[in-house]
mmCIF file as Biopython writes it, N, C-alpha, C and O atoms, coordinates in Angstrom:
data_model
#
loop_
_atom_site.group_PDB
_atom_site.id
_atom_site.type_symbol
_atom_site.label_atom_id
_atom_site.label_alt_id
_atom_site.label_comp_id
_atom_site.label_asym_id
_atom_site.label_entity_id
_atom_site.label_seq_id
_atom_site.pdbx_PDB_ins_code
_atom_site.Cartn_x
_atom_site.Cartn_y
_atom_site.Cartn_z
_atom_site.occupancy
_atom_site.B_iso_or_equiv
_atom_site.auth_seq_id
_atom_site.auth_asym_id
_atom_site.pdbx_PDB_model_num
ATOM 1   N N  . UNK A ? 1  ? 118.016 139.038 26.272 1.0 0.0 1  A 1 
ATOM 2   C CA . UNK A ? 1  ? 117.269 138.900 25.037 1.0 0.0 1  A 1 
ATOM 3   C C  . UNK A ? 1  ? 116.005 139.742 25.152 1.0 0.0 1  A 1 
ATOM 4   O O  . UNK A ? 1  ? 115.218 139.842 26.093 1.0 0.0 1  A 1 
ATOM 5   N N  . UNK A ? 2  ? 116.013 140.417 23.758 1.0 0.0 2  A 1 
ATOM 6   C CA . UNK A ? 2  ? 114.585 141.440 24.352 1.0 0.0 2  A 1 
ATOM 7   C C  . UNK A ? 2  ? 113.350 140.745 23.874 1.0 0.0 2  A 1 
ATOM 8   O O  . UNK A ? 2  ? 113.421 139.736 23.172 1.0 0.0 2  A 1 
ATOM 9   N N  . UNK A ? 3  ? 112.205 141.286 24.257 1.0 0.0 3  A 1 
ATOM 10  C CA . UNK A ? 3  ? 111.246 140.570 24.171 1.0 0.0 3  A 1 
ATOM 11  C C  . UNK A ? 3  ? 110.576 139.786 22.625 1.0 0.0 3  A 1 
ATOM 12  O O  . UNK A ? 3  ? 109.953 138.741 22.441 1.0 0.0 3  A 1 
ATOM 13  N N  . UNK A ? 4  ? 111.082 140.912 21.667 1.0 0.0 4  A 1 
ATOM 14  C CA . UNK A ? 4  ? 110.776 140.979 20.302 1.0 0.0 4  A 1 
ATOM 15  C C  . UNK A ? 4  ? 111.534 139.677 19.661 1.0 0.0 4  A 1 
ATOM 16  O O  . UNK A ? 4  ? 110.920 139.177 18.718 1.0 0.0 4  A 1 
ATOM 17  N N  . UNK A ? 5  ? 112.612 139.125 19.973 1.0 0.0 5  A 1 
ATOM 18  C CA . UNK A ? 5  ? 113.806 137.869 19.993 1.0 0.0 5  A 1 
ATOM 19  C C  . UNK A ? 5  ? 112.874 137.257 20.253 1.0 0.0 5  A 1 
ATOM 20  O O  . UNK A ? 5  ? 112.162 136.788 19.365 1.0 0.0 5  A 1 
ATOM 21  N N  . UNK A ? 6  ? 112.631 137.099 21.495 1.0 0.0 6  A 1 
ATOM 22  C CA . UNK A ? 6  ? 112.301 135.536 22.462 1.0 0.0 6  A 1 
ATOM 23  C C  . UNK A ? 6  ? 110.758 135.558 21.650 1.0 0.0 6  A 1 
ATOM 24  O O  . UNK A ? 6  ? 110.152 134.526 21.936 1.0 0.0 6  A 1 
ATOM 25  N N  . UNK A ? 7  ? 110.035 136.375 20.799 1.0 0.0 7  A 1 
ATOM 26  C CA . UNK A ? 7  ? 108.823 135.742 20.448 1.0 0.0 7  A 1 
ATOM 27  C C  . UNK A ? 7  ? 109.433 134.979 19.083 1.0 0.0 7  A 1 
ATOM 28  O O  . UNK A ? 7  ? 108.827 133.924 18.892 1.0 0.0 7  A 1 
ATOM 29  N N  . UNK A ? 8  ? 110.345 135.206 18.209 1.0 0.0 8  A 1 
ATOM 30  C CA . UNK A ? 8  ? 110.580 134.694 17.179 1.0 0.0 8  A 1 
ATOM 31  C C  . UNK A ? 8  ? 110.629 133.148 16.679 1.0 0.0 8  A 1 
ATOM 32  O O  . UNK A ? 8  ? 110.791 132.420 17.659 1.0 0.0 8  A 1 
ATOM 33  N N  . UNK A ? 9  ? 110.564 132.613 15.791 1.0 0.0 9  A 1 
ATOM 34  C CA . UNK A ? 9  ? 110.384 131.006 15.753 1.0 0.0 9  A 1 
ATOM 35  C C  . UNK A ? 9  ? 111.905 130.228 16.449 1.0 0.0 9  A 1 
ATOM 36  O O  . UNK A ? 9  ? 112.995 130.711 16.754 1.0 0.0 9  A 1 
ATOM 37  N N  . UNK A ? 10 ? 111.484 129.161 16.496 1.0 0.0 10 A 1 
ATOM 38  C CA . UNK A ? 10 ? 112.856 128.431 17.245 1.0 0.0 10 A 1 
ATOM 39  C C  . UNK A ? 10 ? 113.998 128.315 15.804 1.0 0.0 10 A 1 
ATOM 40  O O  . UNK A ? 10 ? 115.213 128.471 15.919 1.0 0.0 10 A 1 
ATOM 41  N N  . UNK A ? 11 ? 113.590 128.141 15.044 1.0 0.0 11 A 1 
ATOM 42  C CA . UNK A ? 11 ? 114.771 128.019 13.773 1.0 0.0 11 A 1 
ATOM 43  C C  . UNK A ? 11 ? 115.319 129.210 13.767 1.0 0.0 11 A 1 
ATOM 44  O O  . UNK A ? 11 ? 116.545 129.314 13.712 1.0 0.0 11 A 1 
ATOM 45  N N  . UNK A ? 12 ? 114.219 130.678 13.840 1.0 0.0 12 A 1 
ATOM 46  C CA . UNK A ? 12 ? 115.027 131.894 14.040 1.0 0.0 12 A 1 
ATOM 47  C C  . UNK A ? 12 ? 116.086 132.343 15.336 1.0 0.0 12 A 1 
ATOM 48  O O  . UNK A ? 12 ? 117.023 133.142 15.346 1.0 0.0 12 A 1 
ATOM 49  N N  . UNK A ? 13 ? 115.539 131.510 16.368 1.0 0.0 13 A 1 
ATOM 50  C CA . UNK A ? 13 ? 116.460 131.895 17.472 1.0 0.0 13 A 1 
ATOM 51  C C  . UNK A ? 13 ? 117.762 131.276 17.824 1.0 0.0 13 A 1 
ATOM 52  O O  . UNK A ? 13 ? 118.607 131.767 18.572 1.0 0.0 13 A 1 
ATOM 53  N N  . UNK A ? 14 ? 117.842 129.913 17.074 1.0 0.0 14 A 1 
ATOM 54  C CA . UNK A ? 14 ? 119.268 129.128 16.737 1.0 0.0 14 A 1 
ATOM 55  C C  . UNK A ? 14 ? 120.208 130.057 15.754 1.0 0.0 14 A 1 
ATOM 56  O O  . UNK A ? 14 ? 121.348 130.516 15.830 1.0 0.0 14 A 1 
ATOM 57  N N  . UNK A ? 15 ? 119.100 130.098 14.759 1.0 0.0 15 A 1 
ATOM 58  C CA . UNK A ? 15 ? 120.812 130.867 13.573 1.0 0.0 15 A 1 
ATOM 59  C C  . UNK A ? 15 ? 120.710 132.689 14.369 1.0 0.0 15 A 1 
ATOM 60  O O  . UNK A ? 15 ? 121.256 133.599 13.746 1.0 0.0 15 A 1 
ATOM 61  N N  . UNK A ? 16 ? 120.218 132.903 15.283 1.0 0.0 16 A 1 
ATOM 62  C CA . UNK A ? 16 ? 120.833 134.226 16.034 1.0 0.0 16 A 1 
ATOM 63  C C  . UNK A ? 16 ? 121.311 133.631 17.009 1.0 0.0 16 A 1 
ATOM 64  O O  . UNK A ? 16 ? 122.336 134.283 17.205 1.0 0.0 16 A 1 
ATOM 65  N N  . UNK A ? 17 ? 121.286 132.745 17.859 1.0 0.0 17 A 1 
ATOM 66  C CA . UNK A ? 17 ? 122.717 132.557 19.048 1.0 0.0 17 A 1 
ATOM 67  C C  . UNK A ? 17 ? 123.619 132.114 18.276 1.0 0.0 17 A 1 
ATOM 68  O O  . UNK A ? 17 ? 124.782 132.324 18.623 1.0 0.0 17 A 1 
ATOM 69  N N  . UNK A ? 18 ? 123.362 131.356 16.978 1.0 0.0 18 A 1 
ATOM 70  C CA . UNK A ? 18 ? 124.645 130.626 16.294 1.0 0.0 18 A 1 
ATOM 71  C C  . UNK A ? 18 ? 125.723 131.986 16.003 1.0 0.0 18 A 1 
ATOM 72  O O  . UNK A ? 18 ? 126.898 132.153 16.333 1.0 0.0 18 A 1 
ATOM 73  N N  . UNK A ? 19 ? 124.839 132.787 15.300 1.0 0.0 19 A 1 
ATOM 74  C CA . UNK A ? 19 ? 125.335 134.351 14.718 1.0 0.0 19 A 1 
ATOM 75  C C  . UNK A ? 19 ? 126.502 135.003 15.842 1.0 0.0 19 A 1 
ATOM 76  O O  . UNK A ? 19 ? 127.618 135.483 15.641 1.0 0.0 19 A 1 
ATOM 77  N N  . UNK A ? 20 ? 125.691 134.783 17.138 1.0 0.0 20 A 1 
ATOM 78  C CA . UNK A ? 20 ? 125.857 135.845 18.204 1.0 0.0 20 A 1 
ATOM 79  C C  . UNK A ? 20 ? 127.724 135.145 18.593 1.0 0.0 20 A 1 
ATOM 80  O O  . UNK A ? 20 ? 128.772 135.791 18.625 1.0 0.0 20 A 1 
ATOM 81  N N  . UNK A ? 21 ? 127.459 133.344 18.878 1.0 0.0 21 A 1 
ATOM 82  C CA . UNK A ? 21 ? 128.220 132.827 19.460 1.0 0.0 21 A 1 
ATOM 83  C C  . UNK A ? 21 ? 129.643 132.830 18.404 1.0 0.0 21 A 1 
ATOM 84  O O  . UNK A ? 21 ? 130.748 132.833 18.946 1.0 0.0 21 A 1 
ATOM 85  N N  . UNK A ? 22 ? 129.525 132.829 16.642 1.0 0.0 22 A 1 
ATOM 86  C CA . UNK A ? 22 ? 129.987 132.786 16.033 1.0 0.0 22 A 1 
ATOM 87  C C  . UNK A ? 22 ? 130.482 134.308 15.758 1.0 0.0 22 A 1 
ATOM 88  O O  . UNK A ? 22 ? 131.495 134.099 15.090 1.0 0.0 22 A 1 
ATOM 89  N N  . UNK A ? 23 ? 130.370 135.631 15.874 1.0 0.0 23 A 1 
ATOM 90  C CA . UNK A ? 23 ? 130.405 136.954 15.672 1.0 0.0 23 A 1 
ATOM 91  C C  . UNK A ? 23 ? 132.137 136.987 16.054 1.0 0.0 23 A 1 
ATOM 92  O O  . UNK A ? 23 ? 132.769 136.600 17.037 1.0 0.0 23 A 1 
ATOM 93  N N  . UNK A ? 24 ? 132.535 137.647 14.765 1.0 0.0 24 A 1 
ATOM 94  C CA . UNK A ? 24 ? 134.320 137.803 15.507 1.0 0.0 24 A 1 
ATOM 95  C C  . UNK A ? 24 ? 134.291 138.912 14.173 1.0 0.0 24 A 1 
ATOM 96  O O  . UNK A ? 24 ? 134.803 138.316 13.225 1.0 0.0 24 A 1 
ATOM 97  N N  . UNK A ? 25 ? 134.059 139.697 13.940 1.0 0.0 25 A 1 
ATOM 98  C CA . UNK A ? 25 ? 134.395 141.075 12.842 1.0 0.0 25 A 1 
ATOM 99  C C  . UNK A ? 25 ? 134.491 142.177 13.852 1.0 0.0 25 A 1 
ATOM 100 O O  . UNK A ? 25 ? 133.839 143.201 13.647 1.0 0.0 25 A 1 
ATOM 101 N N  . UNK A ? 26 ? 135.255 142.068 14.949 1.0 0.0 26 A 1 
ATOM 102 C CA . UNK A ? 26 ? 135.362 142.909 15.762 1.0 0.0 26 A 1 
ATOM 103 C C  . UNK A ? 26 ? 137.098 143.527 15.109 1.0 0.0 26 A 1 
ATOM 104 O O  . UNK A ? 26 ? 138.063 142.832 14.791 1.0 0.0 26 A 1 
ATOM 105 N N  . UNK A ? 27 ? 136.934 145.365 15.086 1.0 0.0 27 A 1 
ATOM 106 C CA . UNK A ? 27 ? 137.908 145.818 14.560 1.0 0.0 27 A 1 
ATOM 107 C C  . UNK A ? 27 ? 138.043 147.077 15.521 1.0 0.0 27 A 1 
ATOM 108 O O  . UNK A ? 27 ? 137.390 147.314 16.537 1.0 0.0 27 A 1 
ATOM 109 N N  . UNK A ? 28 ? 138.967 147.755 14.992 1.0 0.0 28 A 1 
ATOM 110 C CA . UNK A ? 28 ? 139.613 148.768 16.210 1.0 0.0 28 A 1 
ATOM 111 C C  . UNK A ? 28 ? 138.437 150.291 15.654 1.0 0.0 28 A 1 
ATOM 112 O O  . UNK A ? 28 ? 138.180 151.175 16.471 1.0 0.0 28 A 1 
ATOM 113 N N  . UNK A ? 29 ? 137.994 150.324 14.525 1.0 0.0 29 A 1 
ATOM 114 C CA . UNK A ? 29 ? 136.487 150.973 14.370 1.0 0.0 29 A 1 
ATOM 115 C C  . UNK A ? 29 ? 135.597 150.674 15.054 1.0 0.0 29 A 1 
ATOM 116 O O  . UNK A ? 29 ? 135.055 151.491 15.799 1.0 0.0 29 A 1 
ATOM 117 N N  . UNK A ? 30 ? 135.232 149.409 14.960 1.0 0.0 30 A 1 
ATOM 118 C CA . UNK A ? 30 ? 133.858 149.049 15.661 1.0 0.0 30 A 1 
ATOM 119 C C  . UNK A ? 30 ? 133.657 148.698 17.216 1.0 0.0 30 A 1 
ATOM 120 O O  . UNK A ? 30 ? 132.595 148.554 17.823 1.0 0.0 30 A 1 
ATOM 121 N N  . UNK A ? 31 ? 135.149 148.588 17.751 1.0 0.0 31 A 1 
ATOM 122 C CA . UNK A ? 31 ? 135.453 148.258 19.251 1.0 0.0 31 A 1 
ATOM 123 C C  . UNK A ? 31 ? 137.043 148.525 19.415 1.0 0.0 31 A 1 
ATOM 124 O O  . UNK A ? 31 ? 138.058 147.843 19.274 1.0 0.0 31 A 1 
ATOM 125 N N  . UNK A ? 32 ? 136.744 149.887 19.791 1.0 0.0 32 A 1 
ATOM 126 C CA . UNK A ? 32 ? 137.897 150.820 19.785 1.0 0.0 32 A 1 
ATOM 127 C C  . UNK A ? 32 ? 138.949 149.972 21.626 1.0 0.0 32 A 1 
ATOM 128 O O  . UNK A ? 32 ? 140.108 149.823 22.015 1.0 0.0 32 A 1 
ATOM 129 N N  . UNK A ? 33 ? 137.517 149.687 22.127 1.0 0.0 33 A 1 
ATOM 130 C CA . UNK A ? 33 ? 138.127 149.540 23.770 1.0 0.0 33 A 1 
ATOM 131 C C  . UNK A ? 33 ? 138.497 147.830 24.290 1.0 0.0 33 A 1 
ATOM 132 O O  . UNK A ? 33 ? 139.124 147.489 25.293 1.0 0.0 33 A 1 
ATOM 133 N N  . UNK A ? 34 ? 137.891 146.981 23.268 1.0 0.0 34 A 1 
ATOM 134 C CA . UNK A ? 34 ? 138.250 145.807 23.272 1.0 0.0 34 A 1 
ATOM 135 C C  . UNK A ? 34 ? 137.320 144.997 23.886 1.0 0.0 34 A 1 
ATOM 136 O O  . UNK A ? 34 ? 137.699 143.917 24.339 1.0 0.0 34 A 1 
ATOM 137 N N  . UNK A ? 35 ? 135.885 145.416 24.001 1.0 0.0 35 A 1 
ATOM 138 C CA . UNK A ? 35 ? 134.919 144.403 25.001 1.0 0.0 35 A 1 
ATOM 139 C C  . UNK A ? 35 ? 133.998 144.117 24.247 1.0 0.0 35 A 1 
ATOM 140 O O  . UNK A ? 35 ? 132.949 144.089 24.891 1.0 0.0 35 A 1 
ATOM 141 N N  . UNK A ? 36 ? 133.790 143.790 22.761 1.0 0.0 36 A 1 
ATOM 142 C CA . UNK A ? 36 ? 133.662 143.000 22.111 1.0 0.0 36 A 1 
ATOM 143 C C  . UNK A ? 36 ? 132.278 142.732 22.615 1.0 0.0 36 A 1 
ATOM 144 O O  . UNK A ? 36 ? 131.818 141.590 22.614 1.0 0.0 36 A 1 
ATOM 145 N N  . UNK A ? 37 ? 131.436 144.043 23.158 1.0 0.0 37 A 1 
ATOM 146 C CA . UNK A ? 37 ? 129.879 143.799 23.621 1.0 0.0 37 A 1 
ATOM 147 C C  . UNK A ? 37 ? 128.930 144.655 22.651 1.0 0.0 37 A 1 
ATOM 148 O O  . UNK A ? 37 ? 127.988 145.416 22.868 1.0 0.0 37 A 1 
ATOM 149 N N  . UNK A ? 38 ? 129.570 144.212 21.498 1.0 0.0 38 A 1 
ATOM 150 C CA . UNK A ? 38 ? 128.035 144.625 20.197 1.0 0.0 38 A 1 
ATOM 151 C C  . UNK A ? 38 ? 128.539 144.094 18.925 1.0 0.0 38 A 1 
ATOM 152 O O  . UNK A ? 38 ? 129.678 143.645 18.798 1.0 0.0 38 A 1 
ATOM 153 N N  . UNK A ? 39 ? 127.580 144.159 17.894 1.0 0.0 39 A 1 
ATOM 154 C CA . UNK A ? 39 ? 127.901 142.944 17.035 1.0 0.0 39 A 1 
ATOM 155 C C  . UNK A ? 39 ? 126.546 143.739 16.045 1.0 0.0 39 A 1 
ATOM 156 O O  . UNK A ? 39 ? 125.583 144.387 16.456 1.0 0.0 39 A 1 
ATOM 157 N N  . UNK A ? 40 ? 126.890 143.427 14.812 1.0 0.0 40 A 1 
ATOM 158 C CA . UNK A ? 40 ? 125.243 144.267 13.754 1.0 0.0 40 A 1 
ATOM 159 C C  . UNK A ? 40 ? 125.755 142.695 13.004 1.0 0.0 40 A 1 
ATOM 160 O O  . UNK A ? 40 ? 126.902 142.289 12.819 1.0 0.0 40 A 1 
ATOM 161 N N  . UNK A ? 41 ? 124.067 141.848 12.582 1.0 0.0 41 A 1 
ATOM 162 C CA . UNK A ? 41 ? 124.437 140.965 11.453 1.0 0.0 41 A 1 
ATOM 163 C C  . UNK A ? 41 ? 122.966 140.587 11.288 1.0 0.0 41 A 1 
ATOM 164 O O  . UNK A ? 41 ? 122.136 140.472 12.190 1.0 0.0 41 A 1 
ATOM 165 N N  . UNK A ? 42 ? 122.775 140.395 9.844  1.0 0.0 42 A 1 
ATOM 166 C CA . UNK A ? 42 ? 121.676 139.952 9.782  1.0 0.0 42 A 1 
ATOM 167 C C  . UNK A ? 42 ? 121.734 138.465 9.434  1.0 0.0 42 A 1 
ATOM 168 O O  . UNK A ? 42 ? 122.675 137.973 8.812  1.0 0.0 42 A 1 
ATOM 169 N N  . UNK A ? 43 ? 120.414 137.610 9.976  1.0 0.0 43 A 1 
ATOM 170 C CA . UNK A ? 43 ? 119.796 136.782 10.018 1.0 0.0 43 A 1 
ATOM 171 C C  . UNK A ? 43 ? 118.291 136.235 8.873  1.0 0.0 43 A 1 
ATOM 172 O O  . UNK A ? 43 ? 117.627 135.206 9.004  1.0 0.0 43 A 1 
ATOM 173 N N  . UNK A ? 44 ? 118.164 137.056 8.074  1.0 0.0 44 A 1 
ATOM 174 C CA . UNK A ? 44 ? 116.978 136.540 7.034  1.0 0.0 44 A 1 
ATOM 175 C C  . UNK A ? 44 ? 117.744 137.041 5.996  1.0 0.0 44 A 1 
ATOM 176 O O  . UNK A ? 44 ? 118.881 137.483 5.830  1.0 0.0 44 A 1 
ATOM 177 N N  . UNK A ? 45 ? 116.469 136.767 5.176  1.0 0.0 45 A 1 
ATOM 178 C CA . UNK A ? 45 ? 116.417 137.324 3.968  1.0 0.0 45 A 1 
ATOM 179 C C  . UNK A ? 45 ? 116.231 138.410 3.538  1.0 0.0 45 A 1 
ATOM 180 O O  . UNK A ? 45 ? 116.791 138.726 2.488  1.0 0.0 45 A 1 
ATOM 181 N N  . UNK A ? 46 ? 115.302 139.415 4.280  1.0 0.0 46 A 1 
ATOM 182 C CA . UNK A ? 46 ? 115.237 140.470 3.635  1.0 0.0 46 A 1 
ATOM 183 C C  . UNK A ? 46 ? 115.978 141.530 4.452  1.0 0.0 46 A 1 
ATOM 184 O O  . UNK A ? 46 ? 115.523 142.673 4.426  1.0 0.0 46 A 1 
ATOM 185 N N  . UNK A ? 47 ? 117.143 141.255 5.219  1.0 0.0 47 A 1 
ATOM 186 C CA . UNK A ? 47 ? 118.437 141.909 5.058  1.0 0.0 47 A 1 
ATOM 187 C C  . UNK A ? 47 ? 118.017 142.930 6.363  1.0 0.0 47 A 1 
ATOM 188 O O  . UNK A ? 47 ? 118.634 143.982 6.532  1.0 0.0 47 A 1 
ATOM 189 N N  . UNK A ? 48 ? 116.709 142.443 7.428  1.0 0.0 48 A 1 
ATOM 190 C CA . UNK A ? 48 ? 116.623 143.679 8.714  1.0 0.0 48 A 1 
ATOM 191 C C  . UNK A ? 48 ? 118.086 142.588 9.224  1.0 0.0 48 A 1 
ATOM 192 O O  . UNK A ? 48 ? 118.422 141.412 9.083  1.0 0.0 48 A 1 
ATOM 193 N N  . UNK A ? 49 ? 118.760 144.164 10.038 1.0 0.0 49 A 1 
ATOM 194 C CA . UNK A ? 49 ? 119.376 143.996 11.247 1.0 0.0 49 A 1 
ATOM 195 C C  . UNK A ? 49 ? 118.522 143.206 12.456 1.0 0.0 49 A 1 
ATOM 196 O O  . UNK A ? 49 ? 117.341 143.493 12.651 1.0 0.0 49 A 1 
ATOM 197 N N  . UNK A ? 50 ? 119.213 142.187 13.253 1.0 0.0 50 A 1 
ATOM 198 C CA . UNK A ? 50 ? 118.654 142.344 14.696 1.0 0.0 50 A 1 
ATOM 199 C C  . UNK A ? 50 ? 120.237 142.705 15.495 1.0 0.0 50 A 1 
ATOM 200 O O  . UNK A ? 50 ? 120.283 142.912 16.708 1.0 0.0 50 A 1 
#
């Protein structure tokens, strides 16, 4: 977790492990090799990526 995460509020850091633990839009585009080690989703409202 990078540092910019771990300062975020605790309500923000539940619905991103929830995100992280819940993440399955893995496709043969986005993880051609099958290790399923990256993931793009946002978490607020005003639509930043983490």
């Amino acid at each position: 977790m990078t540092q910019g995460v771990a300062a975020l509020s605790a309500e923000a850091l539940v619905e991103i492990m929830t995100s992280v633990m819940l993440f399955s839009e893995f496709t043969e585009d986005n993880d051609p090799y099958g290790y399923h080690d990256f993931g793009v989703f946002s978490v607020n409202d005003d639509g930043d990526s983490v």
